[in-house]
Every structure is written in structure tokens, then in C-alpha cells.
N, C-alpha and C positions, 0 to 999 in steps of 0.2 A: 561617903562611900569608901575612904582611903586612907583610914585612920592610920598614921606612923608610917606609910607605906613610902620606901623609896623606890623613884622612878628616875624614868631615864624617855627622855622623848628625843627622836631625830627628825629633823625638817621641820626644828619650833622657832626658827625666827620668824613667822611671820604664817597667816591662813587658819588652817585648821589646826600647824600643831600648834603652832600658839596660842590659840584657844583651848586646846587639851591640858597645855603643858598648864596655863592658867587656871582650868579647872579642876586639876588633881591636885592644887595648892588648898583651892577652896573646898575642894569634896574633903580635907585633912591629912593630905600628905605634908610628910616631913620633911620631905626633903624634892626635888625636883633636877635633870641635870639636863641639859637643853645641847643637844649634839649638833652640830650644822656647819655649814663654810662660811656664813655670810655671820661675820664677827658683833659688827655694833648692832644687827638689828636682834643678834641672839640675846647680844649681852643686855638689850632692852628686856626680851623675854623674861631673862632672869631675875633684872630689876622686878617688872611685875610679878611674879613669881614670890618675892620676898617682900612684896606689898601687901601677899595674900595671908604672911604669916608662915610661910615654908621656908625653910634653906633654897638658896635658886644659885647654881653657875653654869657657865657658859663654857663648853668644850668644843673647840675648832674644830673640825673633821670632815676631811674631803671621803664622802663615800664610795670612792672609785679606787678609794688605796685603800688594801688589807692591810698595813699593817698600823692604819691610824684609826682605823673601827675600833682594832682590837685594844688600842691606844685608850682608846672614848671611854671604852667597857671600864677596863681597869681603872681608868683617873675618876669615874665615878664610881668603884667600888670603893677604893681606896679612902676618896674623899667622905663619904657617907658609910661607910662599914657594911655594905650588901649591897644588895637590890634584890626587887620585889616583883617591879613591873616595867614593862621594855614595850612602849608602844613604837613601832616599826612607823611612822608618819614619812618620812621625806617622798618625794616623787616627782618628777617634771615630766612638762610635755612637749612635744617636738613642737609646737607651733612656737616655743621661746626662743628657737634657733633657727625654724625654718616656716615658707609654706608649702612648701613639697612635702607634704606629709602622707601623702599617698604609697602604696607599696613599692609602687613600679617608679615613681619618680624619687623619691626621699634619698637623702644621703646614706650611703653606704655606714660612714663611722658615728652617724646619728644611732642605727641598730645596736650597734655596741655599747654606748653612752648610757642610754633609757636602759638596756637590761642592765648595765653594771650598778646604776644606782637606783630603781625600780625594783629588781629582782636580786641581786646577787647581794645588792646591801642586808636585804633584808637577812637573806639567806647566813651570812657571816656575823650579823651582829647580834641573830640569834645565838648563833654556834658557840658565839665568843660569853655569852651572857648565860646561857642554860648553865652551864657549873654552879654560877654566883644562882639563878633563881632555885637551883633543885633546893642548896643549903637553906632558903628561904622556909620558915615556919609563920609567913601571915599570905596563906596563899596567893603564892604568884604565880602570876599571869605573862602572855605575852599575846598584843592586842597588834594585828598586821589592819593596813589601811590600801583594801584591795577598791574598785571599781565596778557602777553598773556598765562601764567597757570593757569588763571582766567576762559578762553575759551576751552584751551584743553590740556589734558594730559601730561606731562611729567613724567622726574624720579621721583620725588619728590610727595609722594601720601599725604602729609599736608600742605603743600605750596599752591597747586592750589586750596586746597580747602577754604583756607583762603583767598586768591586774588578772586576768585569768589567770594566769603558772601563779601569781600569789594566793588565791583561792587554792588552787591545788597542793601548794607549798604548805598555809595553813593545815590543811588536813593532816598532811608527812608531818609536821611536825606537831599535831596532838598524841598522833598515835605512839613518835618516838618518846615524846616528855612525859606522858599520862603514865599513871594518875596523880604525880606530882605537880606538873606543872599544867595551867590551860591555856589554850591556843586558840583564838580564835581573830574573826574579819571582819571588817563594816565595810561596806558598799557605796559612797555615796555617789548619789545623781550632781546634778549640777548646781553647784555653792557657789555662795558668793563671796568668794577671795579676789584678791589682788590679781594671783595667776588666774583665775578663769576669767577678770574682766580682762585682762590683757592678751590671751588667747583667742576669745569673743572679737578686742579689738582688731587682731593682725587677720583673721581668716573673715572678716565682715562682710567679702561679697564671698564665700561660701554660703551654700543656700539651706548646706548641711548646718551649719555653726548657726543658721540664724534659728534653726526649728530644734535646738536641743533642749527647750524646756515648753516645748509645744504641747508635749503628750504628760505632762505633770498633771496629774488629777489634784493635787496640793498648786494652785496656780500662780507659783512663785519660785524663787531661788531659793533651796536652804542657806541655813547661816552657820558657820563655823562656830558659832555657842551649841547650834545643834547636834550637830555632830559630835562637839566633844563631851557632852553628854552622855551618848552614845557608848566611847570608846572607855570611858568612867566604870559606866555600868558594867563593861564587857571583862573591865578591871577588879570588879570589887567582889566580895564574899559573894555579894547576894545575885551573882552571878556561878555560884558554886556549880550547879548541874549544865554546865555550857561549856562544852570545846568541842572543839574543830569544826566549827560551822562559819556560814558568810551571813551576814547581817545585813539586809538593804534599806538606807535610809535615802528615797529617792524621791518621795513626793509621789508615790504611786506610779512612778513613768513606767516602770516594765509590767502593770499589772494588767495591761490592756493594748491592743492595737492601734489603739484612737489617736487622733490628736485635734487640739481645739485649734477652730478657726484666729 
């Protein structure tokens, strides 16, 4: 789906982007550039990456400083001669830092932390990349990684409000790129990463965390293969008539009220 196509994924050392960043090696990308804080588990990313047959490196970047996004952008333009496709992946959830995840009780400079790298990354590393993607003639893309706690409530009262402003940010930004460049979002429900078992684990007598895949009509966890699937497709040609829309791949959980015994 990603013939020659250089990319750029943030938040692939490990989950779903590393699944993504994995799979646009294999859909036939050419090259791959793996953006994150956490070093050796990136620079594994990358290893696999260049197992797949793609160029794959590893660029450090704390996404709560501007001026090492913009760092990111450039050392993989530089390094690859463009870019194509900029999947927006990184994200964290309050429960890695805290369980006062609730509004009224949560840490004050928690609210800061989650938008700066949630929302604001997303925001700037678009900003920093649109130049490099408009020059782009094998249409690119830019693929943001919002939430079904974009649409509706969970434990987590900074998270869904970040995944929703990302859905809406999607939009702003197809309307600004089009018809050059497309924009769009995937949704997912509840996967089975490393962070969400470890999430699962810290909140366990929450009675909320214990029922979030209660109401899946698909009666299972997705899997980060899944997903990056997904975010492939949302990448490739044959996704040509698609921007600025959100994309739910949730196991059918918001399609209904219900949930199973």
C-alpha cells in the first residue's frame, strides 16, 4: 500500500506505533523514521524496520520541547530526502503516573503533560512537516491517532479530552492542507498493548477499568497488527477520496448501549 513512500512515525517504540511503523516497512515503504524518548526500545523499532526491507532510524525526541520536534522533522527529511507520511502515534495515559485520574482529584501539572504530548505534539509536528509533505508528489498523507475517549467518557478525565481536540484538530487540518495533502484519524477502542495492560493493571479495583471491553460486540481486545493496518490504509493511494474524517476501530463498542454479562 506504501510503495517508496517515506515515513515518519512518533510513539514507535513500542504498541501500536510499532506495529505501524512495522507495517509501512512491509506494505513497501522505503524508508521509515521512528521519533520517541525511549532510545534502545526505538532503536529495536528501527532494527525491525530494516528486517522488513526499508531504511529504519531512530530519532530521540522529547515531545514536550518545540524545538526538538522540529529537530525530528528535519533529521528525517535530511536523512531520507522528503517525506510522505507523518503518522501522529505517540500518547500517554494519566493512569502511568497517577490514580487520581479523576477531574476533581488529578494533578494539576498532569493536565499540562497529556496536552503537551497528546495534543500540542501532534499539532507542531504537523506544522513542522506540512512544507516537507505539500512538496511531496506520491500523495501524502498525515494519519493522527485520536480515541473512542474522543466520543465518550471513560476513567480518564485528560485523555478523552485530548483525543476529542485531536478529532477536531484532524478536520483543521484537512481543510488547511487539501487538496494536497490528506488528513485524517483512527479511533481505537481498547488494544492490547503493553500501556493498556499496564493501565488495566494500576486502576484493577476500578470497576470502571474493569468493564472497558464489556460492551465490545467483537469480544476481545484488538491487537496493534490491527490497527496498524488501519493507519496504512488511511496512508496509501487507495485511500485517495478520505480526509478529515475519524475512523473507529473499536470492536463495535460505541455501536450500541449494551454490554455483555
Amino acid at each position: 500500500m506504501l510503495p517508496d513512500r517515506i515515513c515518519l512515525v512518533t510513539g514507535a517504540s513500542q504498541g501500536m506505533g510499532r506495529a505501524a511503523a512495522i507495517e509501512m516497512a512491509r506494505q513497501g515503504a522505503a524508508a521509515v523514521a521512528v521519533v520517541d524518548i525511549q532510545r534502545e526500545a526505538g532503536e529495536e523499532t528501527a532494527a525491525l524496520i530494516r528486517e522488513q526491507g526499508a531504511k529504519g532510524i531512530f530519532i530521540a525526541c522529547d515531545l514536550r520541547q518545540r524545538d526538538e520536534i522540529a529537530a525530528a522533522v528535519e533529521a528525517a527529511v535530511a536523512q531520507f530526502g522528503g517525506l510522505d507520511v507523518l503518522l501522529n502515534n505517540a500518547g500517554v495515559l494519566e493512569r502511568a503516573f497517577t490514580n487520581d485520574v479523576d477531574f476533581d482529584t488529578l494533578p494539576e501539572d498532569l493536565w499540562d503533560l497529556l496536552m503537551d504530548i497528546n495534543l500540542k505534539a501532534v499539532w507542531l509536528m504537523s506544522r513542522f512537516a506540512a512544507p516537507h509533505l505539500r512538496r511531496s508528489d506520491r500523495t501524502p498523507a498525515i494519519v493522527n491517532s485520536a480515541s473512542v475517549a474522543g466520543y465518550v467518557a471513560y476513567s480518564h478525565a485528560i485523555y478523552g479530552v485530548t483525543k476529542a481536540a485531536v478529532i477536531q484538530l484532524t478536520k483543521t487540518m484537512a481543510v488547511t492542507l487539501a487538496p494536497d495533502v490528506r488528513v485524517n484519524c483512527y479511533c481505537p477502542g481498547t488494544i492490547d498493548t503493553d500501556m493498556g495492560r499496564n493501565t488495566a493493571a494500576a486502576g484493577a479495583s476500578d470497576p470502571r477499568v474493569a468493564k472497558m471491553t464489556a460492551a465490545n460486540l467483537i469480544r476481545r481486545k484488538g491487537t496493534p497488527d490491527e490497527v496498524a493496518k488501519l493507519a496504512c490504509y488511511l496512508a496509501s493511494e487507495d485511500a485517495a477520496f478520505m480526509t478529515g474524517a475519524a475512523y473507529l476501530i473499536d470492536g463495535g463498542t460505541l455501536a450500541w448501549r449494551g454490554q455483555h454479562e
